[in-house]
N, CA and C atoms of all chains as a GROMACS GRO file, in nm:
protein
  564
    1UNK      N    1   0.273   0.214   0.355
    1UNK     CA    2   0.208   0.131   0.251
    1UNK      C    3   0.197   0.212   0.124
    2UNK      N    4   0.230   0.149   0.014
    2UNK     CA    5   0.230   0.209  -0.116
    2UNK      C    6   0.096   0.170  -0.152
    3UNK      N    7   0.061   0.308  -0.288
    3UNK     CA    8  -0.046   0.269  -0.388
    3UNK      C    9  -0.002   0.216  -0.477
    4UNK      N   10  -0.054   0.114  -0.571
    4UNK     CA   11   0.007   0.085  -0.646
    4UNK      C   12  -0.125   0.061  -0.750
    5UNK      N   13  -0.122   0.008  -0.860
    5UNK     CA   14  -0.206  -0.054  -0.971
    5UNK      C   15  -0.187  -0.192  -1.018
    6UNK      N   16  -0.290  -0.254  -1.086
    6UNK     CA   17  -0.308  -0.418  -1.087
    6UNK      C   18  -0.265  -0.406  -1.189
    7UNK      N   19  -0.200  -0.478  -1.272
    7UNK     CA   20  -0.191  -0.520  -1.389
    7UNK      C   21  -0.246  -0.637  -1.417
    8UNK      N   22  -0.242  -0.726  -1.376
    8UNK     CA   23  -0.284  -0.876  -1.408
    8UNK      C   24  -0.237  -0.988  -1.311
    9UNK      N   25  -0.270  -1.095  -1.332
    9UNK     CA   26  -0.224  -1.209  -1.265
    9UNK      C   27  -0.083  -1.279  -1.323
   10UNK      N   28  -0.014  -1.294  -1.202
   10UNK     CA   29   0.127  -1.402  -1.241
   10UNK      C   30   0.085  -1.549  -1.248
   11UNK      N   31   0.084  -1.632  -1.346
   11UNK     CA   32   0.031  -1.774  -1.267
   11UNK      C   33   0.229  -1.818  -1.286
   12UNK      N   34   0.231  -1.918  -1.175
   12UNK     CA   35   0.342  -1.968  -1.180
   12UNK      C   36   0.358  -2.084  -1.089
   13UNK      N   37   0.374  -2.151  -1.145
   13UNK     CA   38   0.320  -2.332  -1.110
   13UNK      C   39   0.393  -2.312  -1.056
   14UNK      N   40   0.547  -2.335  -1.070
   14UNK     CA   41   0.649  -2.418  -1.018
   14UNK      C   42   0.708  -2.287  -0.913
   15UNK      N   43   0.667  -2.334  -0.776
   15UNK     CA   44   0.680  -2.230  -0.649
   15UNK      C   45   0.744  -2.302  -0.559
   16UNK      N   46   0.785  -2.245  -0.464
   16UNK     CA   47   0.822  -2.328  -0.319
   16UNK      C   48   0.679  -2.324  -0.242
   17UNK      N   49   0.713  -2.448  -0.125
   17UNK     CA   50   0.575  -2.448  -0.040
   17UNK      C   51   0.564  -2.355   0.043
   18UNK      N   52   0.606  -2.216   0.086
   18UNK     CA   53   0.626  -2.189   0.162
   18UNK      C   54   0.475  -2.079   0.066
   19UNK      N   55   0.473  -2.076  -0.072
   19UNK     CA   56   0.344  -1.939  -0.156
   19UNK      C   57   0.264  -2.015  -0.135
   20UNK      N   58   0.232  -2.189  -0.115
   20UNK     CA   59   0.105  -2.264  -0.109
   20UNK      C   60   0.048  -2.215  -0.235
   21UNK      N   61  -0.081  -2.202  -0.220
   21UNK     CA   62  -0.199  -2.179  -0.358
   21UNK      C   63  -0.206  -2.002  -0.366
   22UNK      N   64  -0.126  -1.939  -0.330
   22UNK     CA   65  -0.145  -1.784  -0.303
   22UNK      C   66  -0.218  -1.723  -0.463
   23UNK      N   67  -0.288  -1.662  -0.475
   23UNK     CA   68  -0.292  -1.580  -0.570
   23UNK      C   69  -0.161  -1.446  -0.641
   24UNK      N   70  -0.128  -1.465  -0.751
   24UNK     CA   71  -0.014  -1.366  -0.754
   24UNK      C   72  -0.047  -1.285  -0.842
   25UNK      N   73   0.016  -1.155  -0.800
   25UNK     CA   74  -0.104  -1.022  -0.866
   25UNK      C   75   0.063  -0.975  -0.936
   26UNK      N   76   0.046  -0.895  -1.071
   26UNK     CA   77   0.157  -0.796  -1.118
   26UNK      C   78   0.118  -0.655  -1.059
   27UNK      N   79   0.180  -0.608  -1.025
   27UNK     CA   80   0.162  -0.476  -0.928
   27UNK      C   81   0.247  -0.372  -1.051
   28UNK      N   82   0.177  -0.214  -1.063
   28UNK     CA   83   0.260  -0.135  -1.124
   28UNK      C   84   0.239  -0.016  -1.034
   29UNK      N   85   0.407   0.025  -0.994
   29UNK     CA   86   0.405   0.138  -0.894
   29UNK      C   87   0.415   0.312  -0.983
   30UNK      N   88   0.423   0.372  -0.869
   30UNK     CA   89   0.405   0.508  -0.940
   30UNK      C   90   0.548   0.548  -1.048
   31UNK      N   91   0.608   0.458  -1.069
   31UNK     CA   92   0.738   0.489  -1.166
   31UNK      C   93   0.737   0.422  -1.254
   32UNK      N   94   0.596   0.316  -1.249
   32UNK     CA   95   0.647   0.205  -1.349
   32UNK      C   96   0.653   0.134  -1.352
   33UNK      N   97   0.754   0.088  -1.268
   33UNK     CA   98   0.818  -0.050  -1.220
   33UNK      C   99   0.726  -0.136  -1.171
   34UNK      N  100   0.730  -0.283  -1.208
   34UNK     CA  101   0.660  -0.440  -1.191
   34UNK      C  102   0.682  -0.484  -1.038
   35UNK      N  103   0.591  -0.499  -0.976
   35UNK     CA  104   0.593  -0.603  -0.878
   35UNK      C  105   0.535  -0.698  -0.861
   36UNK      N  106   0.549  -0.821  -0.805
   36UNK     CA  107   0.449  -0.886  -0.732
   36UNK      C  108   0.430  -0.908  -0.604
   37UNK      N  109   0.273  -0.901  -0.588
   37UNK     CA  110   0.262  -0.910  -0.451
   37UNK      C  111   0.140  -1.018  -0.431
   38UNK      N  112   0.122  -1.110  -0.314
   38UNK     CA  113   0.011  -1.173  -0.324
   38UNK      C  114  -0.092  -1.101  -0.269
   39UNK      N  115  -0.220  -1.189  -0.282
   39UNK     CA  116  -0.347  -1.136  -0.313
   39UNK      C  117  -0.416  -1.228  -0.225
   40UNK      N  118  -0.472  -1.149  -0.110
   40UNK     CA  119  -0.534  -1.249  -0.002
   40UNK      C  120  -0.678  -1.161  -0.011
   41UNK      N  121  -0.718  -1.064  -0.125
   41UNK     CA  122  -0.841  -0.964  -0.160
   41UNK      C  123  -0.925  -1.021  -0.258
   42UNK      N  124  -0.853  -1.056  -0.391
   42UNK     CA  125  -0.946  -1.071  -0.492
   42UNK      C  126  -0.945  -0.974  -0.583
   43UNK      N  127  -0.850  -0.934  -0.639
   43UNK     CA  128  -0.868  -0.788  -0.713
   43UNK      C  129  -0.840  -0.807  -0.876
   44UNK      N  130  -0.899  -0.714  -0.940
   44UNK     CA  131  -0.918  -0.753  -1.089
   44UNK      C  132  -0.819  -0.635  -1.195
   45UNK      N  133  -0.768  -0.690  -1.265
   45UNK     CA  134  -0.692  -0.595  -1.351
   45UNK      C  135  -0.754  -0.443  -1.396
   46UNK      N  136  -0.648  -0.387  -1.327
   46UNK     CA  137  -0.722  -0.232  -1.314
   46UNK      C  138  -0.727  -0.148  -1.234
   47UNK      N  139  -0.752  -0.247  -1.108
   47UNK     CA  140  -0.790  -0.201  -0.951
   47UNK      C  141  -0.646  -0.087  -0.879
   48UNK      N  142  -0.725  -0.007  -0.830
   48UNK     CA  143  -0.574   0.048  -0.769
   48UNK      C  144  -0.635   0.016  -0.620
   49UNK      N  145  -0.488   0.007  -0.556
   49UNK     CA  146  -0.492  -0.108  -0.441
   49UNK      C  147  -0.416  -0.036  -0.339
   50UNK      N  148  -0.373  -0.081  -0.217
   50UNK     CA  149  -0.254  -0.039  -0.129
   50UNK      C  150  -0.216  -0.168  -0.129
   51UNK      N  151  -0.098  -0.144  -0.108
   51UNK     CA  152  -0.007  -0.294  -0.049
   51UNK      C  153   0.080  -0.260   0.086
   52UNK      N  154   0.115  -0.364   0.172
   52UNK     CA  155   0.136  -0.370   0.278
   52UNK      C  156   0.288  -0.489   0.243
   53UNK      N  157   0.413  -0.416   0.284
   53UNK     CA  158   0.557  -0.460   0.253
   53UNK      C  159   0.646  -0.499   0.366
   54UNK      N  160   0.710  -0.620   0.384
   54UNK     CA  161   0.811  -0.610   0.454
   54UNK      C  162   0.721  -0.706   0.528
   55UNK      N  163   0.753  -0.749   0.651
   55UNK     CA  164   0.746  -0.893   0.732
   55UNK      C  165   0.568  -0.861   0.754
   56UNK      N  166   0.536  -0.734   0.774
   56UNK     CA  167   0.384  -0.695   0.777
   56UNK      C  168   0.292  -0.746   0.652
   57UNK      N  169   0.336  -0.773   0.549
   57UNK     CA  170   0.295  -0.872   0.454
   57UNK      C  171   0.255  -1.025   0.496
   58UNK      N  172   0.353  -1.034   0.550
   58UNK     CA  173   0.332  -1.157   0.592
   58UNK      C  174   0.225  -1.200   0.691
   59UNK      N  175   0.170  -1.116   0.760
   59UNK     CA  176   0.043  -1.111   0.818
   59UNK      C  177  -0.037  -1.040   0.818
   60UNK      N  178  -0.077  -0.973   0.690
   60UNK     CA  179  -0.144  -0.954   0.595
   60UNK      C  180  -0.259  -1.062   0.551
   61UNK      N  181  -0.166  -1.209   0.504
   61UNK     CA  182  -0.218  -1.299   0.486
   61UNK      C  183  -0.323  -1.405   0.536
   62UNK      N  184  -0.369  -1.474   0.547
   62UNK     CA  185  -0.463  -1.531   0.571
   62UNK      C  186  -0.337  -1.620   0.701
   63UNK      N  187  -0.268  -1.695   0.640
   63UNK     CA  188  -0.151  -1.820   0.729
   63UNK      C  189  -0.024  -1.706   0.736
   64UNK      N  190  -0.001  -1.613   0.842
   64UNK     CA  191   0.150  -1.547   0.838
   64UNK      C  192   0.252  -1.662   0.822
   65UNK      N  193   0.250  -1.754   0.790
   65UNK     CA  194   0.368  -1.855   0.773
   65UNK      C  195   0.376  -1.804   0.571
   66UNK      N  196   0.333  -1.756   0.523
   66UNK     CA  197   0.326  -1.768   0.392
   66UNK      C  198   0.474  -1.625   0.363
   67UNK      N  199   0.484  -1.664   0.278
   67UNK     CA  200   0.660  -1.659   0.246
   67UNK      C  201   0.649  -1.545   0.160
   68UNK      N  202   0.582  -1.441   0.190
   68UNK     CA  203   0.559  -1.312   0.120
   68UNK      C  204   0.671  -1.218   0.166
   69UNK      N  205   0.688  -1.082   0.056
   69UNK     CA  206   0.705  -0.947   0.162
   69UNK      C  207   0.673  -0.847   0.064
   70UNK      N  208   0.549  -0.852   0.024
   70UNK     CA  209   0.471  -0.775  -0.018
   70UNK      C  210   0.303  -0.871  -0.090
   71UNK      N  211   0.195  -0.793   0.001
   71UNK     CA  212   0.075  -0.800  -0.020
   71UNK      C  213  -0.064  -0.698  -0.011
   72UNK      N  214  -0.095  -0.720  -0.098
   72UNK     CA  215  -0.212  -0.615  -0.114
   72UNK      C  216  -0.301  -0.614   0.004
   73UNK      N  217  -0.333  -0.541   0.041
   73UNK     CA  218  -0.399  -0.477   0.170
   73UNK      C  219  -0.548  -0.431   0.119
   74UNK      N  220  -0.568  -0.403   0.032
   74UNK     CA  221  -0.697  -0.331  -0.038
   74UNK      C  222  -0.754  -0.324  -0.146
   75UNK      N  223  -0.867  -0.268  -0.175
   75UNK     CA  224  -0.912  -0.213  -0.298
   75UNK      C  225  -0.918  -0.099  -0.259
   76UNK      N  226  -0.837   0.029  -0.332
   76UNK     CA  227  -0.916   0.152  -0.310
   76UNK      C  228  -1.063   0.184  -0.362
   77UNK      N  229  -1.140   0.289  -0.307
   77UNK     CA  230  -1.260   0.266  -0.394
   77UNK      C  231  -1.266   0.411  -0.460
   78UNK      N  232  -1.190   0.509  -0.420
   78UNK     CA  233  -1.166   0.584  -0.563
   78UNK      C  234  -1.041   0.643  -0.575
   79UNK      N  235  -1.016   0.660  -0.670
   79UNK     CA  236  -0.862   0.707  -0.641
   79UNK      C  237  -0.803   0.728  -0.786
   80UNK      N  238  -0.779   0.865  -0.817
   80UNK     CA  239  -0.701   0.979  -0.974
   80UNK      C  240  -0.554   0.986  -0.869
   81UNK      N  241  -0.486   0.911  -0.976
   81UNK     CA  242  -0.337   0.938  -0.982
   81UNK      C  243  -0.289   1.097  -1.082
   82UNK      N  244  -0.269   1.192  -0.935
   82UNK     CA  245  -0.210   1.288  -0.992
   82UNK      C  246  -0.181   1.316  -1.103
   83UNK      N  247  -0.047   1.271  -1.128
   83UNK     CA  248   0.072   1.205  -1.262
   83UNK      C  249   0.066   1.086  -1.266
   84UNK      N  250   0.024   1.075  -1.418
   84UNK     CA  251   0.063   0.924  -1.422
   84UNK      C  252   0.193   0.896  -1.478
   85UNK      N  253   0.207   0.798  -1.416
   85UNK     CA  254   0.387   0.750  -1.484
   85UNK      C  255   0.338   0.656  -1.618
   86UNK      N  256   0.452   0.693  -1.691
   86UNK     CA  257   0.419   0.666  -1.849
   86UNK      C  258   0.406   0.514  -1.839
   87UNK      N  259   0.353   0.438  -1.895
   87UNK     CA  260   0.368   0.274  -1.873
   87UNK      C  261   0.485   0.233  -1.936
   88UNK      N  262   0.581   0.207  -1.857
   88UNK     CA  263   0.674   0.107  -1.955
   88UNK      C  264   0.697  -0.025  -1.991
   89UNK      N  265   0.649  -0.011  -2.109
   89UNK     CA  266   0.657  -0.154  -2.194
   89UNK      C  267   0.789  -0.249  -2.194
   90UNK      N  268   0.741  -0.299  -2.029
   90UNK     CA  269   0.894  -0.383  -2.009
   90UNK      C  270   0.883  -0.547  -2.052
   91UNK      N  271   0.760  -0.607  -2.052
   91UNK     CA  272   0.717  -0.686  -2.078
   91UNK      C  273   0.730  -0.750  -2.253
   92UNK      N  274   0.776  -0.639  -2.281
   92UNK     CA  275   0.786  -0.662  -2.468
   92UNK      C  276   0.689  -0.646  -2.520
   93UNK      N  277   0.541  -0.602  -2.498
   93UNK     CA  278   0.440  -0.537  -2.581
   93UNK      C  279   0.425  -0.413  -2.598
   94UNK      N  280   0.400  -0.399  -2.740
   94UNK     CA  281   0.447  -0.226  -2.850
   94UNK      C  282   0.410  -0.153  -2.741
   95UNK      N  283   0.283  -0.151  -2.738
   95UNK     CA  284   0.166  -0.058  -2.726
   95UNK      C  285   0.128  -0.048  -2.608
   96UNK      N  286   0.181   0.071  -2.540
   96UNK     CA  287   0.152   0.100  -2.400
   96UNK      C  288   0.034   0.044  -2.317
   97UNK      N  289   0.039  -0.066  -2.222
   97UNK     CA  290  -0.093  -0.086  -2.225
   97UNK      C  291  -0.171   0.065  -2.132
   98UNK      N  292  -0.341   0.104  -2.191
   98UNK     CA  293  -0.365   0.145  -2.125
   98UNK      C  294  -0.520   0.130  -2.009
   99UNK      N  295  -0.463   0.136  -1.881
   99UNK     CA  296  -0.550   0.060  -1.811
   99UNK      C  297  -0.679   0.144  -1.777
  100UNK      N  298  -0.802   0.089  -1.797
  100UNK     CA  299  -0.854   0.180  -1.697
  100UNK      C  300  -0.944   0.129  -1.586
  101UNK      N  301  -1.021   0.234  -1.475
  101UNK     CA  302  -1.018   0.128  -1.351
  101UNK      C  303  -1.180   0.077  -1.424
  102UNK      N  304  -1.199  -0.070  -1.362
  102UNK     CA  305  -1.307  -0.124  -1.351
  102UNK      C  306  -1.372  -0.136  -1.241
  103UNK      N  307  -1.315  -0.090  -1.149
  103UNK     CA  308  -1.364  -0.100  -0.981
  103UNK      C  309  -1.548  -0.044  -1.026
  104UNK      N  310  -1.621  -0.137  -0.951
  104UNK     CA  311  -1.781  -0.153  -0.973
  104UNK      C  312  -1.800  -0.006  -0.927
  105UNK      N  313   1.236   0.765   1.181
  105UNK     CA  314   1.063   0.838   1.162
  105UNK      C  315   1.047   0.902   1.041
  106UNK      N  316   0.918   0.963   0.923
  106UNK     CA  317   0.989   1.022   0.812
  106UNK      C  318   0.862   1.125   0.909
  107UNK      N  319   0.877   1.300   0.867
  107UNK     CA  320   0.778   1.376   0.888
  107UNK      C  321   0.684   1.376   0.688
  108UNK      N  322   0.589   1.374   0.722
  108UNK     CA  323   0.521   1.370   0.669
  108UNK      C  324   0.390   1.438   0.657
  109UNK      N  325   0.310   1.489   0.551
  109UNK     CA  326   0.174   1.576   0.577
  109UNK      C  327   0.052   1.504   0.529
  110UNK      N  328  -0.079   1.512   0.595
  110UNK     CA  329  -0.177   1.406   0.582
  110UNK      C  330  -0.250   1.498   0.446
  111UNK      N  331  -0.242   1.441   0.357
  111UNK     CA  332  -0.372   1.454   0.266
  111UNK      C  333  -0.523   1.460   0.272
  112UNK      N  334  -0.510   1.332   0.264
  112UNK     CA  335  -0.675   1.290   0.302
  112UNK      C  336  -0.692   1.153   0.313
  113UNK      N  337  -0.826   1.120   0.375
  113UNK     CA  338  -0.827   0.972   0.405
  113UNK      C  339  -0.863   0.906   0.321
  114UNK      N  340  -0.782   0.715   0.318
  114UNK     CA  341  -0.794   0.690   0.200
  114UNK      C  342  -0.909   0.565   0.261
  115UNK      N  343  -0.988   0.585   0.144
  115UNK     CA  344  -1.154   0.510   0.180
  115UNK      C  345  -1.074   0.315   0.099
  116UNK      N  346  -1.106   0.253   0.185
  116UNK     CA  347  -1.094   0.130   0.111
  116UNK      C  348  -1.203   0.030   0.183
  117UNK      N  349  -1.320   0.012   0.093
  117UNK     CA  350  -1.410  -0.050   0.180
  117UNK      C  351  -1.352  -0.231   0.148
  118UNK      N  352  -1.326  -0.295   0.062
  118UNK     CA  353  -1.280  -0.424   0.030
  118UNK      C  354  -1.168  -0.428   0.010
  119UNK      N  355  -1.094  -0.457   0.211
  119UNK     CA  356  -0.977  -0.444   0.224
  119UNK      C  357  -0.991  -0.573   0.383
  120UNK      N  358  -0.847  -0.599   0.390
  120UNK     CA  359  -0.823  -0.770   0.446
  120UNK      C  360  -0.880  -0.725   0.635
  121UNK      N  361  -0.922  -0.826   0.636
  121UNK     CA  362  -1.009  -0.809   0.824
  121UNK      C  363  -0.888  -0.762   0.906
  122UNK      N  364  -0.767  -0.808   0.888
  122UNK     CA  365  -0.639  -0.745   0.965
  122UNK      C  366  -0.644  -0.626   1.003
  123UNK      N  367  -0.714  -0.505   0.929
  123UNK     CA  368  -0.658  -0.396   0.924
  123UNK      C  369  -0.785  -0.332   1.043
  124UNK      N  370  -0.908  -0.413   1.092
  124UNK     CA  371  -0.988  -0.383   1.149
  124UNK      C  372  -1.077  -0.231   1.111
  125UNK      N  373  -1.145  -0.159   1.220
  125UNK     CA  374  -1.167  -0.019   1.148
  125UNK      C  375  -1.092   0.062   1.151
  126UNK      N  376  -0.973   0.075   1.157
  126UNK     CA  377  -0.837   0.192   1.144
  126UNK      C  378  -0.868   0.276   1.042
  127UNK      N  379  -0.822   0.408   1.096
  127UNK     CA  380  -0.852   0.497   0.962
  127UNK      C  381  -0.742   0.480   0.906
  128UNK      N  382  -0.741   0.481   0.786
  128UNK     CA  383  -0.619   0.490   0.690
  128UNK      C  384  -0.573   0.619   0.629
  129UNK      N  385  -0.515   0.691   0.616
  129UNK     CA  386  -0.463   0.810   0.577
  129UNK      C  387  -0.363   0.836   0.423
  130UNK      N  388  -0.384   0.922   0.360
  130UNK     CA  389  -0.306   0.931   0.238
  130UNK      C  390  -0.167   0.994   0.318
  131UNK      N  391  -0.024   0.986   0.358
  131UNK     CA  392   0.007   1.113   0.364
  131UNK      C  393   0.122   1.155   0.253
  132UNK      N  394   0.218   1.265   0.253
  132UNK     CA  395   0.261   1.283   0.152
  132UNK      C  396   0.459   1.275   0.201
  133UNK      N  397   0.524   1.227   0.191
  133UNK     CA  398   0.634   1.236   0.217
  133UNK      C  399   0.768   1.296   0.117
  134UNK      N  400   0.782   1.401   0.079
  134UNK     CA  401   0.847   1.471  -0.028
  134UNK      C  402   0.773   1.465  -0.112
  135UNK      N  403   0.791   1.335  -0.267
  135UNK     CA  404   0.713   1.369  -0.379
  135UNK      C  405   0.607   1.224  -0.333
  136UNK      N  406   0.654   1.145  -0.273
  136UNK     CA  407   0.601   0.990  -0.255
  136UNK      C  408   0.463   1.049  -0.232
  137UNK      N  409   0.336   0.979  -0.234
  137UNK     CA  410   0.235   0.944  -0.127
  137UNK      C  411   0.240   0.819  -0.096
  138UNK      N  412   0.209   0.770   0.051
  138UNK     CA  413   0.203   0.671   0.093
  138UNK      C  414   0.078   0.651   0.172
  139UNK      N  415   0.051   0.535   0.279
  139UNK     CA  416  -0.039   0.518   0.264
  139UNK      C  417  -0.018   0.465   0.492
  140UNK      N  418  -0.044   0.554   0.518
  140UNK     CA  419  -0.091   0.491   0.690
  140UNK      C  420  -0.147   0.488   0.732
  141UNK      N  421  -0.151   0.402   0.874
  141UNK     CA  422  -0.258   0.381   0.962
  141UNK      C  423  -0.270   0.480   1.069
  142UNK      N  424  -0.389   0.521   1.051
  142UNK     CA  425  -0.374   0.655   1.160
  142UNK      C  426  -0.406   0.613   1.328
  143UNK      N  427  -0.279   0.624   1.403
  143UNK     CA  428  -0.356   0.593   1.557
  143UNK      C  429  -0.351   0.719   1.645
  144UNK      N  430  -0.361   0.816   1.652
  144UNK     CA  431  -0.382   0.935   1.659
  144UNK      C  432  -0.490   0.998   1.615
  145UNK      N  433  -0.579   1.018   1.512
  145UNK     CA  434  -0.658   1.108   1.442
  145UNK      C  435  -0.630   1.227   1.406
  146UNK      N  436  -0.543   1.227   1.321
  146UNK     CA  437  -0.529   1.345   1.259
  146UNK      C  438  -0.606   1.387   1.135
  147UNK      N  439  -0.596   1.501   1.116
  147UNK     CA  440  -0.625   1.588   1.010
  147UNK      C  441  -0.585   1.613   0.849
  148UNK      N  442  -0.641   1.650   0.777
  148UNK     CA  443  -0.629   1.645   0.662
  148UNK      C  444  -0.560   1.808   0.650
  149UNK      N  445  -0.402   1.807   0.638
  149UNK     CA  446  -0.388   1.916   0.629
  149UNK      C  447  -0.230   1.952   0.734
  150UNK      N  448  -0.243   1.834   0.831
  150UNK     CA  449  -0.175   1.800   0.963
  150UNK      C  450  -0.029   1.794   0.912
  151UNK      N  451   0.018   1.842   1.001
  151UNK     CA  452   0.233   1.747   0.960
  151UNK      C  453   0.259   1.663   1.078
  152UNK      N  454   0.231   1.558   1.043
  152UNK     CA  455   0.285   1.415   1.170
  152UNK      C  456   0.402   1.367   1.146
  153UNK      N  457   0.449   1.235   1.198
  153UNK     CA  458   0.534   1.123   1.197
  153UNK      C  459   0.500   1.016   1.228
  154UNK      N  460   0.559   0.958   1.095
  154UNK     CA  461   0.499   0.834   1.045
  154UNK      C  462   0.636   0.708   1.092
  155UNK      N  463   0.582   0.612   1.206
  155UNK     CA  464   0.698   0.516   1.150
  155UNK      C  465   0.646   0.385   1.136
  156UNK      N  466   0.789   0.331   1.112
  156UNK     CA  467   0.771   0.192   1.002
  156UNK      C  468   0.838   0.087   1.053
  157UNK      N  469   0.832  -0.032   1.010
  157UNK     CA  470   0.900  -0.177   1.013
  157UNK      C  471   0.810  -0.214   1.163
  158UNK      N  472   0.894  -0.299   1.204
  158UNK     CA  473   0.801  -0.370   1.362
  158UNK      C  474   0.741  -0.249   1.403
  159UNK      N  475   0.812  -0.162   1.454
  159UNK     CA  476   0.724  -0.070   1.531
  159UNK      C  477   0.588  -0.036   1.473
  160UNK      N  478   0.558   0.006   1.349
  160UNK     CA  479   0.479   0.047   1.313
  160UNK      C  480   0.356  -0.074   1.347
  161UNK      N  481   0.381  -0.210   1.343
  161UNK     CA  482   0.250  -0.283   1.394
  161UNK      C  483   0.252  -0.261   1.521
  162UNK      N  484   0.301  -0.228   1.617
  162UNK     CA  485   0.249  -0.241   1.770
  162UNK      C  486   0.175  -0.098   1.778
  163UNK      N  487   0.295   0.058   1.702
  163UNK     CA  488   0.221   0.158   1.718
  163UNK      C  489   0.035   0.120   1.641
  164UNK      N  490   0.024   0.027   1.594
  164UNK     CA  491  -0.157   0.074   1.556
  164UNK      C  492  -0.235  -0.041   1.625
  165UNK      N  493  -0.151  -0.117   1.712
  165UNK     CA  494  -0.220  -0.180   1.786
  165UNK      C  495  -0.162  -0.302   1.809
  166UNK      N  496  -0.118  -0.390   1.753
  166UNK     CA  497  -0.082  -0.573   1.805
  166UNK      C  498   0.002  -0.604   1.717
  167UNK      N  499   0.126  -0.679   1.774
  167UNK     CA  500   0.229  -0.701   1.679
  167UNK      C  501   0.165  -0.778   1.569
  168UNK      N  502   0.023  -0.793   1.585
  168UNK     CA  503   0.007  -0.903   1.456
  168UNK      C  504  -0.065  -0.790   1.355
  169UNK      N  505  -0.068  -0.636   1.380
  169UNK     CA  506  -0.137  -0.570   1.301
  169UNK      C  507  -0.049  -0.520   1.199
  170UNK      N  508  -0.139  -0.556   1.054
  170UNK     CA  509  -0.055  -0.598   0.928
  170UNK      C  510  -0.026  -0.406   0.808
  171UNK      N  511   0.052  -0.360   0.941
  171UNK     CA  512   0.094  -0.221   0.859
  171UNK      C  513   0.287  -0.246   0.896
  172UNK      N  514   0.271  -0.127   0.758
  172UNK     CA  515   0.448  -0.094   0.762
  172UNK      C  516   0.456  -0.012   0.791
  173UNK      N  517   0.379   0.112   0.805
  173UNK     CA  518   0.392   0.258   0.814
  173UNK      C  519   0.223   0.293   0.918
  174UNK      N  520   0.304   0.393   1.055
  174UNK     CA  521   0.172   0.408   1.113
  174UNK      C  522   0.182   0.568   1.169
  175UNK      N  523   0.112   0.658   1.204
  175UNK     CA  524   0.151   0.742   1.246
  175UNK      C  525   0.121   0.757   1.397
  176UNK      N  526   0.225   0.807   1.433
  176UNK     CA  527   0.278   0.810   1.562
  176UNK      C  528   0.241   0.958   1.658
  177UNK      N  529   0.265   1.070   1.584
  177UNK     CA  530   0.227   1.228   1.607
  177UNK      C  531   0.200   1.320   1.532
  178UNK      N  532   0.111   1.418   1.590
  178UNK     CA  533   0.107   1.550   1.512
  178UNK      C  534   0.196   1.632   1.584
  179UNK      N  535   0.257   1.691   1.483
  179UNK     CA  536   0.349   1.792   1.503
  179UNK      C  537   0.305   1.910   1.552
  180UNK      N  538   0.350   1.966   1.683
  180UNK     CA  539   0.295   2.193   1.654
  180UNK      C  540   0.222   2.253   1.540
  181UNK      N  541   0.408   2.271   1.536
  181UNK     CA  542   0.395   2.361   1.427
  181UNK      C  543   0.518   2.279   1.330
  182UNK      N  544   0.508   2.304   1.204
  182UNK     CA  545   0.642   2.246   1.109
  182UNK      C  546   0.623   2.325   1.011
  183UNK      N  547   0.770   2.414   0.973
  183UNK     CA  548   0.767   2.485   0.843
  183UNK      C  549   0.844   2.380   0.769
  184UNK      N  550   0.786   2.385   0.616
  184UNK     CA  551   0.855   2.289   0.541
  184UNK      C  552   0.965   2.295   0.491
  185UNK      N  553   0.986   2.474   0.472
  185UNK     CA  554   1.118   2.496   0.395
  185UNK      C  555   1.197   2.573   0.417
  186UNK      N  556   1.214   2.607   0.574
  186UNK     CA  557   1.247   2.646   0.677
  186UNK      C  558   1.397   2.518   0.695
  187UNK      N  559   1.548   2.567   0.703
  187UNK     CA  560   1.652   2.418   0.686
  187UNK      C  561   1.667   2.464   0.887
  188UNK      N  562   1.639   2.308   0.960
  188UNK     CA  563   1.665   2.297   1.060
  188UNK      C  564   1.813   2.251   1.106
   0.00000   0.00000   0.00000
């Protein structure tokens, strides 16, 4: 299971039935790179998380029928990333976003 | 299997009922950290083996248990940079 970081929410209406009402989280891994994964936690932009990949996602979920292969598994409750990987502004905004955690 | 060395444990108190009370473990695999389910009890400090895909849910308990990566053993002894 990877750590990863929240970036924000995906909303995206137009899905197959197989995501139902899933929550969809933007995931940023230790290189950078965008994922999504659903969100059967509740987690808020910021949060660094574990996620759980591959058919084990899939029952992760609340219904293992849900058409995942990658879902967040957690909230960490503390957690300093070594190195951070530079944010890359793949999204088309200038200005690096920079996150920091809000975890209560 | 990857060998791998345990860090430390990773605390996640608001995390999905699937995962039950399993300890969860940081460990370190080359530069990666990742993140397993410990069914063994190992140590912070330990060199185990970690595996993954189906196996890894039955190794931590029930094919319905929702890991990719679980650890399986502690090793002896393991030099790291020692070429076998």
């Amino acid at each position: 299971m990877e750590i990863n970081q929240v970036v924000g929410t995906l909303y995206c209406t137009q899905r197959i039935e197989g995501l139902k009402h899933c929550s969809l989280q933007i995931l940023k891994d230790r290189k950078g790179k965008l994922l999504v994964a659903t969100d059967p936690v509740g987690v808020r932009p910021g949060n660094w998380v574990f996620t759980v990949s591959g058919s084990a996602g899939r029952l992760a979920m609340d219904d293992p029928k849900t058409m995942t292969d990658l879902a967040i598994g957690g909230i960490i409750d503390v957690w300093q990333p070594e190195q951070v990987a530079k944010p890359v502004s793949s999204s088309g905004d200038e200005q690096p976003m920079e996150l920091k955690d809000q975890a209560a | 299997m990857k060998i791998c060395k345990v860090l430390k444990p990773l605390v996640s108190t608001n995390r999905i009922p699937g995962f039950g009370h399993k300890h969860l473990q940081v460990v370190q695999d080359g530069s990666a950290q990742l993140v397993a389910v410990d069914a063994v009890g190992s140590v912070p400090g330990d060199w185990v083996i970690c595996v993954g895909s189906s196996a890894a849910r039955e190794a931590a308990g029930s094919k319905e248990y929702p890991s990719d990566l679980t650890i399986v053993g502690i090793i002896d002894d393991w030099d790291p940079d020692a070429e076998h």
